[in-house]
C-alpha positions in Angstrom: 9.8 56.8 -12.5 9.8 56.7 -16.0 7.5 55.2 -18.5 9.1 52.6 -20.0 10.2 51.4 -16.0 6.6 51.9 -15.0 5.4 49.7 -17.7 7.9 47.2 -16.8 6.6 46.9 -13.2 3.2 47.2 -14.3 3.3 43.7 -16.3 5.1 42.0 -13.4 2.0 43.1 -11.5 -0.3 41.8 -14.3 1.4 38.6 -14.1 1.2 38.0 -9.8 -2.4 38.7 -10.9 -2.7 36.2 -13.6 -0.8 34.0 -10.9 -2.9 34.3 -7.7 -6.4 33.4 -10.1 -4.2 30.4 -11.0 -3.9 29.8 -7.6 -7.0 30.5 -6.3 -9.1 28.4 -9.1 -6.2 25.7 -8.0 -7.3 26.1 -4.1 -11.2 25.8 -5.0 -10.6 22.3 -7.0 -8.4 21.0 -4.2 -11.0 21.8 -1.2 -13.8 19.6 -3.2 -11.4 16.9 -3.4 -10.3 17.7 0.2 -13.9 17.4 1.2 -13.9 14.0 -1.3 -11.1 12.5 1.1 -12.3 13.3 4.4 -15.4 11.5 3.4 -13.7 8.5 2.4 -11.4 8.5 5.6 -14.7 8.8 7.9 -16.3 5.7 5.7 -12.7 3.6 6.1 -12.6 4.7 10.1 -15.7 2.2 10.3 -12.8 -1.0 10.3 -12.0 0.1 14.1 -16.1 0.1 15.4 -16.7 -3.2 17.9 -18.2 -5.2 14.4 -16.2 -2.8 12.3 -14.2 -6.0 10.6 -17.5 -8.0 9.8 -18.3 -4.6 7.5 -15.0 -4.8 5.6 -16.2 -5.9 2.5 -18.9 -3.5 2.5 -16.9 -0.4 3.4 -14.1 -1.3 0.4 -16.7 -1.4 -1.8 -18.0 2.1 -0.8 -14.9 3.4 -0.7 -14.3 2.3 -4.1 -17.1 3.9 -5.4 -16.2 7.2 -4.1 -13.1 7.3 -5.7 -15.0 7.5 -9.3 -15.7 11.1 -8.1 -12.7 11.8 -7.1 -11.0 11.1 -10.4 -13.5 13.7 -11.9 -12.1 15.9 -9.3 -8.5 15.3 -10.4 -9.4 16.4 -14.2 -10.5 19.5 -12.9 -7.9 19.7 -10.7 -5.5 18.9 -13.7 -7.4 21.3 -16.1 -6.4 24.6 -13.8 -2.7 23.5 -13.9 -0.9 25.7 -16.5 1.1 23.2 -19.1 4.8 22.5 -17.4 4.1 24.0 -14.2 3.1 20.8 -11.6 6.1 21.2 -9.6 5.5 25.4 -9.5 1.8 24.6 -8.2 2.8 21.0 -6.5 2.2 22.1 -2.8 -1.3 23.1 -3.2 -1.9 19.1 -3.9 0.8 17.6 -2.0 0.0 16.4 1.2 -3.9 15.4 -0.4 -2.1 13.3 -3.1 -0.5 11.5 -0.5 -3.3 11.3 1.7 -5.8 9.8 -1.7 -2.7 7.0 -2.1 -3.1 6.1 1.2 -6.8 5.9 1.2 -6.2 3.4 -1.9 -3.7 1.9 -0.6 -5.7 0.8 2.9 -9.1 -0.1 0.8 -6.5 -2.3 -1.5 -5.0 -4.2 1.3 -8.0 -4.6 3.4 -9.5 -6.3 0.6 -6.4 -8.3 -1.0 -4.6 -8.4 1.5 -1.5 -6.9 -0.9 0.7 -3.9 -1.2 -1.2 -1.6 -4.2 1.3 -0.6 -7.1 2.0 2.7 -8.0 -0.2 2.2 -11.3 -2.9 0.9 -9.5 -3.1 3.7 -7.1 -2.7 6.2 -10.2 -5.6 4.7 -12.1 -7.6 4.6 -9.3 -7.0 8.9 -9.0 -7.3 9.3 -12.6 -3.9 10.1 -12.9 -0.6 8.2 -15.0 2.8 7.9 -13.6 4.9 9.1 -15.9 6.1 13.0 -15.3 7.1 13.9 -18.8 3.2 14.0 -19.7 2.5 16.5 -17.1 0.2 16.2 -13.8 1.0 13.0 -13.0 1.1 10.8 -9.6 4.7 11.7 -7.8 6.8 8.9 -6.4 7.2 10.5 -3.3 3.5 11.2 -2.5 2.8 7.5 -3.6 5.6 6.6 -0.9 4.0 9.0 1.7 0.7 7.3 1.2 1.9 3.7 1.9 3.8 5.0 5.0 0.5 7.1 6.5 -1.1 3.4 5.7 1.5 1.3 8.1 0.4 4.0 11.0 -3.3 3.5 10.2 -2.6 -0.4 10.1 -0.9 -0.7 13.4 -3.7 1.4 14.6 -6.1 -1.5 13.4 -4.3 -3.9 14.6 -4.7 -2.9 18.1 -8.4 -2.4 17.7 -8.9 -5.7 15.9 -8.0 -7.5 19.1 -10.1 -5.3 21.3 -12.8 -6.7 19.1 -11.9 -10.3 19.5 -9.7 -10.7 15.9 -6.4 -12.0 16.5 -6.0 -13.0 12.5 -5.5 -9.3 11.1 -2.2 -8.6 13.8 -0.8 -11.7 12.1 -1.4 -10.9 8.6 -0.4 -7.1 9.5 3.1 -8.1 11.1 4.0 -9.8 8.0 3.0 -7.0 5.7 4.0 -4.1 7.6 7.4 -6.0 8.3 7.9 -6.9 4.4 7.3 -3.5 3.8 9.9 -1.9 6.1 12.2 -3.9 4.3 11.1 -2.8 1.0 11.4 0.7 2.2 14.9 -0.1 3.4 16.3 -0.1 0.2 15.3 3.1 -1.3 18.0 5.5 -0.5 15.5 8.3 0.6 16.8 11.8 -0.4 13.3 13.6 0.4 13.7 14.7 3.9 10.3 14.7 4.9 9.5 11.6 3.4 12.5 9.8 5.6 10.7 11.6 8.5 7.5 9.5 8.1 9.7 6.5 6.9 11.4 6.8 10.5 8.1 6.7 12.1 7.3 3.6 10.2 9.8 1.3 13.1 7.4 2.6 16.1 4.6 1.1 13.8 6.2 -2.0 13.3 7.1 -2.0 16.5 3.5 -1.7 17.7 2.3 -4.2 15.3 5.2 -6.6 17.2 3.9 -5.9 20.6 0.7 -6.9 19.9 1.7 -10.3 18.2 4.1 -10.7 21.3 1.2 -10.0 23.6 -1.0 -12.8 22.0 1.7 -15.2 21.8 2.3 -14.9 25.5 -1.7 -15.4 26.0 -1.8 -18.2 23.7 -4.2 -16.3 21.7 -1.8 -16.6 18.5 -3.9 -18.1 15.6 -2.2 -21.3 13.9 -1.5 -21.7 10.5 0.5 -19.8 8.0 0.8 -16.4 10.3 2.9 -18.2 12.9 6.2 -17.3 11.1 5.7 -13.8 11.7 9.5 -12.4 10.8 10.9 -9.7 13.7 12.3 -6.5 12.6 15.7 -6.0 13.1 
């Protein structure tokens, strides 16, 4: 092989090198905040204990708090992110991204009662919405993080009336209905978030069974969560 070849194929190796650190400082940041989200997941898993909904105030508020840490996390995250690459390096954060929305996403609602914005959710990470300045919160994570949300709701809704509350199925019929119909129309062209936007019918379907099931029981709180609208 001649020089001038060798020292062609010795500066692609110099730049895998330059790559892999890239990667591997990248993997490093993303395990603390990994470690950040499994915390917050354990501290949010407290809603389905016996007396879990009594502590609902308390646990938002801790899981507030954490997320001040985790939005130092994202700057270090963001600071090992060569400038124009967050698509090249996207899957190393993915799947946390969208886990972190819908950690937000379920502390918002269980305190508010409401569907958290996109901004709100991106504030709360430390990160802004708009792509053209760079790391930035993707649609389709924010998506993927309301949709992991329904499961976890329909999920709590089951548990609540195990532990005597037949309020929260109510409230969580209308919201996870409202927002099947948001998602209805987006015309979804990421295939694996119309995967977990298919899953989001057995949800709604669960949710519906359990609002059936105290209806036929005449456990089904009067007032404004009578009208609970079916899915089609």
């Amino acid at each position: 092989m001649s020089g001038s070849m060798s020292d062609v194929f010795l500066s692609f190796q110099q730049h895998l090198d330059n790559e892999q650190d890239v990667r591997e400082e990248i993997r490093l940041a993303v395990r603390d905040l990994e470690q950040r989200a499994r915390g917050i997941l354990t501290l949010l898993q407290g809603i389905h204990q016996q007396t879990g909904i009594s502590t609902i105030p308390e646990l938002c508020a801790k899981s507030k708090a954490q997320f001040a840490t985790v939005r130092e996390q994202y700057q270090v995250l963001k600071s090992k992110v060569p400038e124009g690459q967050y698509y090249r390096f996207h899957d190393h954060w993915r799947y946390l991204t969208q886990r972190l929305c819908f950690l937000v996403a379920l502390t918002v609602y269980l305190e508010e009662e409401r569907l958290v914005e996109r901004e709100q959710v991106a504030d709360m990470l430390g990160l802004c919405t708009e792509q053209d300045k760079g790391f930035h919160l993707d649609l389709d994570d924010y998506l993927s993080g309301l949709l992991l949300m329904a499961d976890e709701l329909s999920r709590f809704a089951v548990n609540s009336v195990t532990a005597g509350n037949y309020t929260w199925p109510m409230k969580i019929s209308v919201f996870v209905t409202e927002m099947n119909l948001g998602f209805r129309l987006l015309n979804l062209k990421n295939d694996n978030l119309r995967k977990k936007f298919d899953a989001l019918k057995y949800d709604l379907k669960k949710v519906e069974e359990v609002v059936y099931d105290l209806s036929i029981r005449g456990l089904k709180p009067s007032g404004d969560t009578d009208a609970v609208p079916k899915s089609d």
